[in-house]
C-alpha positions as CSV (number, residue, x, y, z in Angstrom):
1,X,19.5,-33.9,39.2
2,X,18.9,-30.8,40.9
3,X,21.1,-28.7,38.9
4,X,19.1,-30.0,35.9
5,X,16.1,-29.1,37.4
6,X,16.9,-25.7,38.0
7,X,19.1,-24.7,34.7
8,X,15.2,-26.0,33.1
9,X,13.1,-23.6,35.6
10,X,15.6,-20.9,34.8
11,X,14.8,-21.3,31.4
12,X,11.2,-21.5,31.6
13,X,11.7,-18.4,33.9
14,X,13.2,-16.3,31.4
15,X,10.7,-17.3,28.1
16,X,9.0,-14.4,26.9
17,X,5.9,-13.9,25.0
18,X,6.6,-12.6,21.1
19,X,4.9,-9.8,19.8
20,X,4.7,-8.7,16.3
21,X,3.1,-5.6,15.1
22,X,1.9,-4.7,11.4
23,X,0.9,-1.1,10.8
24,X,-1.5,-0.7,8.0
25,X,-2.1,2.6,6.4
26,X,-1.1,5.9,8.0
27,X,-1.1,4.7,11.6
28,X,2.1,6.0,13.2
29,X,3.4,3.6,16.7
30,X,2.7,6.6,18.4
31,X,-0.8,6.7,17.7
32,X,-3.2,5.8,20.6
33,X,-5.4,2.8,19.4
34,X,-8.3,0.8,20.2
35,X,-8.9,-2.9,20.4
36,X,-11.7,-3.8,18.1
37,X,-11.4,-7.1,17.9
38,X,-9.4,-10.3,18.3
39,X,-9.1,-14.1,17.4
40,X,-7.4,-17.4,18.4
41,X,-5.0,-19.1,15.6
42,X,-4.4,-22.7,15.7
43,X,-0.9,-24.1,14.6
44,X,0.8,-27.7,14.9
45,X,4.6,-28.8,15.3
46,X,5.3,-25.4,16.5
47,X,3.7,-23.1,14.0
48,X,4.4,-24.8,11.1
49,X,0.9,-26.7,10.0
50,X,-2.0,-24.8,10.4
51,X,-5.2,-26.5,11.4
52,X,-8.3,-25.4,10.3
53,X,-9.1,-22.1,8.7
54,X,-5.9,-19.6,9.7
55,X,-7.0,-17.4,6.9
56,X,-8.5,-14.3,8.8
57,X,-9.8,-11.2,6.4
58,X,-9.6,-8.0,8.0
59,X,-12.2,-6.6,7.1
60,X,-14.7,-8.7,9.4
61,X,-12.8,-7.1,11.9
62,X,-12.2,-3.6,11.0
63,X,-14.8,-2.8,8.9
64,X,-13.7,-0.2,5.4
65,X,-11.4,1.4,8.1
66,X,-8.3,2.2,6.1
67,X,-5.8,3.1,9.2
68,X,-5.5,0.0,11.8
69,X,-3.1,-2.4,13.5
70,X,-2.6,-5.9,13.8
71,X,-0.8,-7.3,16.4
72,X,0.3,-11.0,16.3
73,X,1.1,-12.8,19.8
74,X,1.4,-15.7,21.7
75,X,-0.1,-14.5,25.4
76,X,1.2,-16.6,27.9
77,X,-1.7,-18.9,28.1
78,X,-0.7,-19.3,24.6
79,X,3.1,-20.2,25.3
80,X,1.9,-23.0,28.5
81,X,-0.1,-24.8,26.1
82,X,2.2,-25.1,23.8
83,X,5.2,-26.1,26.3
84,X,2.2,-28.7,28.3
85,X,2.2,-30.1,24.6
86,X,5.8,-29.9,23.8
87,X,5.2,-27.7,20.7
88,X,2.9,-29.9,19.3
89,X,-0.4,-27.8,19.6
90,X,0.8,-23.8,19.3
91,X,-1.6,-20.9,19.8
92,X,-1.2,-17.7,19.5
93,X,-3.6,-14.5,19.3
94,X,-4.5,-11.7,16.4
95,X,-5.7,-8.3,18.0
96,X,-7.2,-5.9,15.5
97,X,-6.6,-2.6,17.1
98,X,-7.8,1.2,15.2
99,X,-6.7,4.3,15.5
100,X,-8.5,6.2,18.6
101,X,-9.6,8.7,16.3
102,X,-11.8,6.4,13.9
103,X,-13.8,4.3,16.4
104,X,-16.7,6.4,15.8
105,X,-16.3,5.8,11.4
């Protein structure tokens, strides 16, 4: 039993949080950015249904800015909830981030 126990902590222990990133435009991964902005998506049955409205339009969140990023992630509050539910309820966050350059536009 408490071999079980520990191969599961190890586990849990070694989890990481994902992180995507989508560049749009001409921002380079180089480029310093900004966070502007950010929002909370709700999925079930680990990602696949989405609940609610999932459909987020970036321009509420970046304005006309043609350069900016947005970074897809489940934070690790994000990854407990979803392992206190067993995958059934899975968060994860959207960051709109814009190039240091254009905060003032």
């Amino acid at each position: 039993m408490k071999n079980v126990l520990l191969i599961v902590l190890v586990c849990i222990g070694l989890t990481s949080c994902y992180t995507s990133r989508t560049y749009v435009g001409d921002v380079k991964p180089s480029d310093p950015t900004v966070q502007v902005n950010n929002e909370h998506v709700h999925h079930l049955i680990y990602g696949l249904v989405p609940v609610g409205n999932n459909k987020i339009d970036d321009s509420n969140y970046v304005g006309e800015r043609k350069n900016y990023v947005v970074k897809n992630q489940q934070t690790f509050l994000d990854g407990f909830l979803s392992f206190i539910t067993l995958g059934i309820y899975t968060p994860s966050t959207v960051t709109f981030e814009v190039p240091l350059d254009e905060v003032s536009k």
